[in-house]
N, C-alpha and C positions, 0 to 999 in steps of 0.2 A: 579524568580516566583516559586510559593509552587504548587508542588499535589495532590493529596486526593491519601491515599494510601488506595487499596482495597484488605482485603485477599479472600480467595474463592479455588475452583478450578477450572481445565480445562476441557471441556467435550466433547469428540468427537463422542460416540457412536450416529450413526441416524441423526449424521448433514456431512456438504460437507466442512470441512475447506479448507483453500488453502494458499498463502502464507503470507500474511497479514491479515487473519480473523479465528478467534476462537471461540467458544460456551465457558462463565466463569462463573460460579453460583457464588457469594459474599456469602462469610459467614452469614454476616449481612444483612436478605433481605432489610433492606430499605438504604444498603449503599450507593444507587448512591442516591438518596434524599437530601443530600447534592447540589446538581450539579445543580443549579436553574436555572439559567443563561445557561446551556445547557445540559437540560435533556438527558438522558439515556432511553432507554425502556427498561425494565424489562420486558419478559413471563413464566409465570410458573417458576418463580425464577430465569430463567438464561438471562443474555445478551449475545449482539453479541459484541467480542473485536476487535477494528480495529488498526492493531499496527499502531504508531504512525510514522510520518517518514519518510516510507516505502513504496514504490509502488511495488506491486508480480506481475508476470505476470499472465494475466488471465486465469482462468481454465474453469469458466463457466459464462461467460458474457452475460445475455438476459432480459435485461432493455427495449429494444427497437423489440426486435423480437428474433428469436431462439437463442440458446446456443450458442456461438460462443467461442475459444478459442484461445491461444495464443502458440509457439510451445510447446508440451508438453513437452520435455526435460525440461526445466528450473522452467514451470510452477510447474512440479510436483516434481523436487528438494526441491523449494523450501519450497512448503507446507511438503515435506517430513524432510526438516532441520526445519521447525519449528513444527513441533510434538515432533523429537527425541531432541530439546532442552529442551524443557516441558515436558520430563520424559513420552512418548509413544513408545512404541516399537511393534515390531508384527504388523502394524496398517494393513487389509487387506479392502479394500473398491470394491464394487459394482460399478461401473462406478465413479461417485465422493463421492459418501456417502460410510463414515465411517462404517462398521458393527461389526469389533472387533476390539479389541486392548490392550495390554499389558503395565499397568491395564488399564479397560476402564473411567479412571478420573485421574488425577492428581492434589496436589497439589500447588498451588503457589499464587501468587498478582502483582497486577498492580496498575500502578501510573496514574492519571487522570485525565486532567481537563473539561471533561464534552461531551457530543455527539455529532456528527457530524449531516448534515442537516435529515440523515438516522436513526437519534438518536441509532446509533452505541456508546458504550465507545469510544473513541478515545485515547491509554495508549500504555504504554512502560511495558512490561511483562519480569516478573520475573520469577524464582522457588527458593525452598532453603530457607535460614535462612530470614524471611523479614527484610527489612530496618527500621522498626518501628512497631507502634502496629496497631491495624486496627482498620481506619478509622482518621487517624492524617494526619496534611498536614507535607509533606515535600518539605525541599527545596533541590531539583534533579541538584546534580553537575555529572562535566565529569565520574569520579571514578562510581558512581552510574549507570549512563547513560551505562556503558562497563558493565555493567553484564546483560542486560536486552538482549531479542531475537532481538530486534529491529536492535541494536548493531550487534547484532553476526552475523545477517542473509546479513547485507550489507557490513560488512566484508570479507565473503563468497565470494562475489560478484554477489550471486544469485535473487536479487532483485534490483530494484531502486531506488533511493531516492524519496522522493514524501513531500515536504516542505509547510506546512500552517503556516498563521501568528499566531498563538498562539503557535510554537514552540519555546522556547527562542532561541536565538541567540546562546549562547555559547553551547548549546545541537547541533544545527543546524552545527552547525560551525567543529564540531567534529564527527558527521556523513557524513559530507561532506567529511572531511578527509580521512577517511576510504572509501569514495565510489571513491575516486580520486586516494589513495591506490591499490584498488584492480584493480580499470578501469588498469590501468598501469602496474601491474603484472599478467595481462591477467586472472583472476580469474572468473570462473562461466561463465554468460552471457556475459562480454562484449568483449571476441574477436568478438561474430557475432552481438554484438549491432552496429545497423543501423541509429541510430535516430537522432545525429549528423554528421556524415560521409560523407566527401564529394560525394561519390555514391547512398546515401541516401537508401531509402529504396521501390522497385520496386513496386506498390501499383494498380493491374490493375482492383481491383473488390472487391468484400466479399472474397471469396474462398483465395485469397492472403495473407488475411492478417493471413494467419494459419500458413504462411512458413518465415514470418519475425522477427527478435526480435525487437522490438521496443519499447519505452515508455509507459506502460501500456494508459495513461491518453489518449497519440494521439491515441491511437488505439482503446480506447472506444470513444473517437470523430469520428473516420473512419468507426466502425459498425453503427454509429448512424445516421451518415449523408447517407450509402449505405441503412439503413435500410427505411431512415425517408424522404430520397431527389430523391438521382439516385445512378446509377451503374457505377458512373467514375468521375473523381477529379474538373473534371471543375467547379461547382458549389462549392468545398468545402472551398474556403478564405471567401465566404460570409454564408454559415455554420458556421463557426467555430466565425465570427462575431458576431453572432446573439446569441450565447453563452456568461453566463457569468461566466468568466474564469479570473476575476481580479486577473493579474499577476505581479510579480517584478522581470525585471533582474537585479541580485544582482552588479555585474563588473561594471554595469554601471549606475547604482541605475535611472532605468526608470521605470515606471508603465505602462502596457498597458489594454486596457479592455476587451482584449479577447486573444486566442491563434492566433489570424489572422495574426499578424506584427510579430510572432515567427517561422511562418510556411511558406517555402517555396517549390514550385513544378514548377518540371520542365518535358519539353517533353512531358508535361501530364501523367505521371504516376510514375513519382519521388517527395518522402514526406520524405523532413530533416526539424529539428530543428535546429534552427541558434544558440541556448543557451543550454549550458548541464544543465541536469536534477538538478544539485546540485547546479545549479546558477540559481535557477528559486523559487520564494514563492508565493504560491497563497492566496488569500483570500478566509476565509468559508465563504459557501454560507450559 
């Protein structure tokens, strides 16, 4: 499958990146225009880039009510490795906005098949020599795929995988690697990742969920069901039902239609996943 390759650059002065999300101006403002099938928003020239992938831990989560974060250790790793892979240095921020940074733009491109339901880019970013000229599609093999941040950041081990069905396979299949890689060489987050672990992950409220590592995705399902439901797990298998979270485990190639048959609690205040993160594709919404 081919991408729309976008030149541009990155921009972080007066926004809040984090580990999987960027400010990119395209050279060409009407390059995502291309994308019909799934539009892009453009403001004032710049999009939001959502690496492709990738799940960060979250730094400032409030879809549903206040700010809520994820431990900052790793969160703010990882937004800090994917700045200084895009050629930022010095970055010094206000609570989570950027205010300087050394230079405050960068150049590079990303690869892209069109927005997510947030009409975010959804792309694999680059810097450096591009792969082609801009705005050509290409077709994105392994070789290609290992230079992008997307690559490098779950190499680290500092992020998660986060799998949608427009990722091809054989991309998919090679970041999985590398996240099965690192899980195993204790890299980043996943000595204290909780999220498939027989001990799972101790879950007694809101407040808790600051001190766990877990799955980014369950744990925007656990602010949202505390934020939207109650203050404790009982209610949350028929939560997370009510959600549409069309998913595939891959090992055993079943579909389910929500995270509910993937989510087990026990004791009432124990939340594991029975499927790791890189054996699991969801469906966009």
């Amino acid at each position: 499958m081919t991408m729309l390759l976008v030149l541009g650059e990155y921009r972080v002065i007066g926004t809040e990146p984090d580990g999987d999300t960027i400010t990119f101006l395209p050279t060409d403002p009407l390059a995502f225009g291309r994308l019909k099938d799934a539009p892009v928003e453009v403001k004032n020239g710049v999009a939001r880039a959502r690496l492709d992938g990738i799940d960060a831990l979250e730094t400032h989560y409030d879809r549903t009510g206040p700010r809520m974060r994820q431990p900052a250790e790793f969160g703010d790793k990882a937004a800090q490795e994917l700045l200084t892979f895009l050629g930022f240095g010095n970055v010094q921020r206000i609570g989570q906005r950027v205010v300087s940074a050394d230079p405050p733009q960068s150049p590079g491109w990303l690869l892209t098949q069109g927005g997510d339901a947030f009409k975010r880019c959804v792309a694999l970013l680059g810097t450096g020599t591009p792969p082609g000229a801009d705005g050509t599609e290409l077709q994105v093999d392994v070789p290609l795929l290992r230079t992008t941040a997307n690559h490098h950041l779950l190499k680290t081990g500092l992020v998660y995988p986060g799998f949608y069905g427009k990722l091809p396979r054989e991309l998919r299949e090679e970041l999985a690697a590398v996240t099965r890689q690192a899980r195993e060489a204790g890299l980043g987050l996943w000595p204290l990742d909780a999220t498939t672990t027989p001990a799972g992950a101790f879950v007694t409220g809101m407040a808790s969920l600051t001190e766990v590592v877990i799955l980014p995705k369950l744990f925007r399902r656990l602010v949202d069901h505390f934020n939207l439901v109650e203050q404790s797990l009982t209610g949350f298998p028929a939560y997370l039902a009510g959600k549409e979270d069309t998913v595939e485990v891959l090992s055993t190639r079943t579909k389910q239609l929500s995270l509910a048959p993937l989510v087990q609690i026990t004791d009432g205040s124990v939340v594991r996943m029975t499927a790791q993160p890189e054996d699991t594709v969801f469906a966009e919404n």
